[in-house]
C-alpha positions in Angstrom: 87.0 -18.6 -118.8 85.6 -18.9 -115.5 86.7 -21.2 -112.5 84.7 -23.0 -110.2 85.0 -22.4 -106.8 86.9 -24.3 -104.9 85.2 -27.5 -103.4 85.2 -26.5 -99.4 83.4 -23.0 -100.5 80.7 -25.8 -102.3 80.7 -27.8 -99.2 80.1 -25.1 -96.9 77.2 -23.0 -99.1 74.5 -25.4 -98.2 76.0 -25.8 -94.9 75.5 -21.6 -94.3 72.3 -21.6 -95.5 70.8 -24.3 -93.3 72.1 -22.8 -91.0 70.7 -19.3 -91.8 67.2 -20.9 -91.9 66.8 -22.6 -88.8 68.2 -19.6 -87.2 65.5 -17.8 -88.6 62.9 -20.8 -88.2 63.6 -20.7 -84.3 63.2 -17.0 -84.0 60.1 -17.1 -85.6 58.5 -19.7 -83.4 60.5 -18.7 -80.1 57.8 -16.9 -77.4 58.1 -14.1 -74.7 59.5 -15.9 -71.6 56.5 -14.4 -69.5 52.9 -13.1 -70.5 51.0 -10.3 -68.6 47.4 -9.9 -68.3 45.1 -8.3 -66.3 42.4 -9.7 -64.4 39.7 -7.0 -64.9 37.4 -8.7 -61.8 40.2 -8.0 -59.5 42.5 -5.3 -61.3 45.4 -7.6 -60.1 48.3 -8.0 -63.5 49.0 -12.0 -63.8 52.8 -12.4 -64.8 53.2 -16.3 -65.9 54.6 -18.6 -68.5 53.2 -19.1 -71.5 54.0 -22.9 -70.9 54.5 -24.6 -67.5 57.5 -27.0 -66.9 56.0 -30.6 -67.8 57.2 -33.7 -65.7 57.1 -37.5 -66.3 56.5 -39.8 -63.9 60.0 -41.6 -63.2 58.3 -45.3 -62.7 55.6 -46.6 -64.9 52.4 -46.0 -64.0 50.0 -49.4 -63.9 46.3 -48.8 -65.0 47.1 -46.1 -67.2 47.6 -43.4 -64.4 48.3 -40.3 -65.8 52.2 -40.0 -66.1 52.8 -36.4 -66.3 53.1 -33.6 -63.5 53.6 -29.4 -64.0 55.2 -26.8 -62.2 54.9 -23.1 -63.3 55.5 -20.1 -60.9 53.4 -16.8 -61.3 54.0 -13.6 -60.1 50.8 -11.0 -59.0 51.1 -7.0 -58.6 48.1 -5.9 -57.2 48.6 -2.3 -56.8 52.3 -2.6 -56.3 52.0 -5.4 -54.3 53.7 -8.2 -56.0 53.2 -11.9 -54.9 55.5 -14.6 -55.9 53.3 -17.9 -56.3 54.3 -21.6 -57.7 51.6 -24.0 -58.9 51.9 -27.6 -58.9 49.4 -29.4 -60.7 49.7 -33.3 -60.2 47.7 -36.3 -60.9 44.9 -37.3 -58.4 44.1 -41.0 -59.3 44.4 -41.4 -55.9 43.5 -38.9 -52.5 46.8 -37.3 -52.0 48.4 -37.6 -48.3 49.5 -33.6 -48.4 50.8 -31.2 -50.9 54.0 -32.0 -53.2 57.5 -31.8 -52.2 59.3 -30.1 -54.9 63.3 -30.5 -55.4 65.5 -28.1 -57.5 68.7 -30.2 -59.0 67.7 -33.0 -56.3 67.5 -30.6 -53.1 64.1 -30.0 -51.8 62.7 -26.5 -51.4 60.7 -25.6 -48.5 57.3 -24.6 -49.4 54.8 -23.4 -47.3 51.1 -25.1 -46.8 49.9 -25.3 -49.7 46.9 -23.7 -50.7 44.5 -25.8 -53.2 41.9 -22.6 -53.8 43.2 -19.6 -56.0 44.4 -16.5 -54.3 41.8 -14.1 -53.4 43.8 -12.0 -56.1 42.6 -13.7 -58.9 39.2 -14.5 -60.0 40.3 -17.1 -62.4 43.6 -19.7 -62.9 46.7 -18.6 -63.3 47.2 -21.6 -66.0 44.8 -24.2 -67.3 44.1 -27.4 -65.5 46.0 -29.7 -67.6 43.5 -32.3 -66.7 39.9 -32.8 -64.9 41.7 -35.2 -62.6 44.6 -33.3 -61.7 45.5 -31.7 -58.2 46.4 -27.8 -58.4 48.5 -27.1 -55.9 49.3 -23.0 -55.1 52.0 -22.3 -52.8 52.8 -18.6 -52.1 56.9 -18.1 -51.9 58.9 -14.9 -51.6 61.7 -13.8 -54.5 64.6 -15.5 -53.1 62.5 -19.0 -53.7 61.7 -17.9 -57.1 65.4 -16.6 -58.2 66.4 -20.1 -56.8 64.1 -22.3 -59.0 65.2 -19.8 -61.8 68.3 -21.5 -61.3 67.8 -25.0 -61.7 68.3 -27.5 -64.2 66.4 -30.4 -63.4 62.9 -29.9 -61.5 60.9 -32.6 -59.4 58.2 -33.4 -57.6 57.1 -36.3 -55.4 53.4 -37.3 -54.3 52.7 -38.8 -51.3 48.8 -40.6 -51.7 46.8 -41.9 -48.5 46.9 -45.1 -49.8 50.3 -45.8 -49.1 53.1 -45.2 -52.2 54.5 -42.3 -53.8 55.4 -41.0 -57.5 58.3 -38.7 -58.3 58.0 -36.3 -61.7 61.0 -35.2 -63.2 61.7 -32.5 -66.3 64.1 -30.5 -67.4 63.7 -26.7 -66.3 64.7 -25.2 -69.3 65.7 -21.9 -69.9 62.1 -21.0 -70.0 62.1 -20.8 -66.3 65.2 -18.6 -65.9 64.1 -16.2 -68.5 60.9 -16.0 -66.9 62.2 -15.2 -63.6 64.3 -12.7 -65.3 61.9 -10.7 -67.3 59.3 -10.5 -64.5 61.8 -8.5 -62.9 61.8 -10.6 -59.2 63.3 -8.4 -56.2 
């Protein structure tokens, strides 16, 4: 005669399994942290994201202005010459007063002057204009910059527009943006 098994061992069965599947689920649907391309009009190697960090406006935004922001860094190796970048690409419902300000875990990191044409390293984008309306912002930052935004947690940006007012985005950095800054191998 046969026993059945005991009632924690039929409990925890189902409980194993799910947990088996979404294991398996999530390594099927996880990404590489950074993609590489090459830009054949320039013979420069792209190193980016396969999905910037997305940011929501903190404050309703009347009118239906856009409410979302990104923030994606990018590395170039042109010949051995790597460039660290960072682009910013925020609504422009309204003429912006200068570029972003952009805060890691609430403690803003100095940028230079922002640049709103593409490096003369690339012929196209490093990543696709979210929207026709949006401002892309390219800001050209050594490895120490980039390890540090590796490290945060919570990412923001506020725009300044002409008009008076400004709009802070907000997101979580994930550990998308770490293991990007890892696997591009920064100095």
């Amino acid at each position: 005669m046969r026993r059945a098994p005991p009632k924690s061992l039929a409990l925890a069965l189902p409980l194993l399994a799910a947990t088996l599947i979404a294991l398996l689920v999530g390594c099927a649907t996880s990404s590489e942290p950074a993609s590489e391309r090459l830009d054949r009009d320039t013979g420069t190697t792209l190193v980016r994201m396969p999905k910037p960090v997305e940011l929501v406006a903190t404050v309703h935004r009347d009118n239906g202005a856009d409410p979302f922001a990104f923030v994606a860094p990018f590395v170039t190796n042109r010949m051995g010459a790597r460039s660290y970048f960072i682009w910013i690409s925020s609504p422009n419902d309204s003429p912006i007063e200068a570029g972003p300000t952009l805060y890691c875990d609430g403690s803003a990191v100095t940028l230079p002057t922002p640049a709103t044409a593409l490096t003369s390293d690339l012929s196209g984008r490093p990543y696709e204009q979210p929207v026709p309306w949006s401002a892309d912002s390219y800001f050209q930052i050594d490895a120490a910059a980039l390890r540090h935004l590796g490290d945060c947690h919570r990412v923001a940006i506020v725009v300044r527009y002409q008009a008076g007012g400004e709009v802070r985005f907000e997101g979580d950095a994930g550990p998308e943006l770490l293991a990007f800054v890892t696997q591009a191998d920064v100095g």
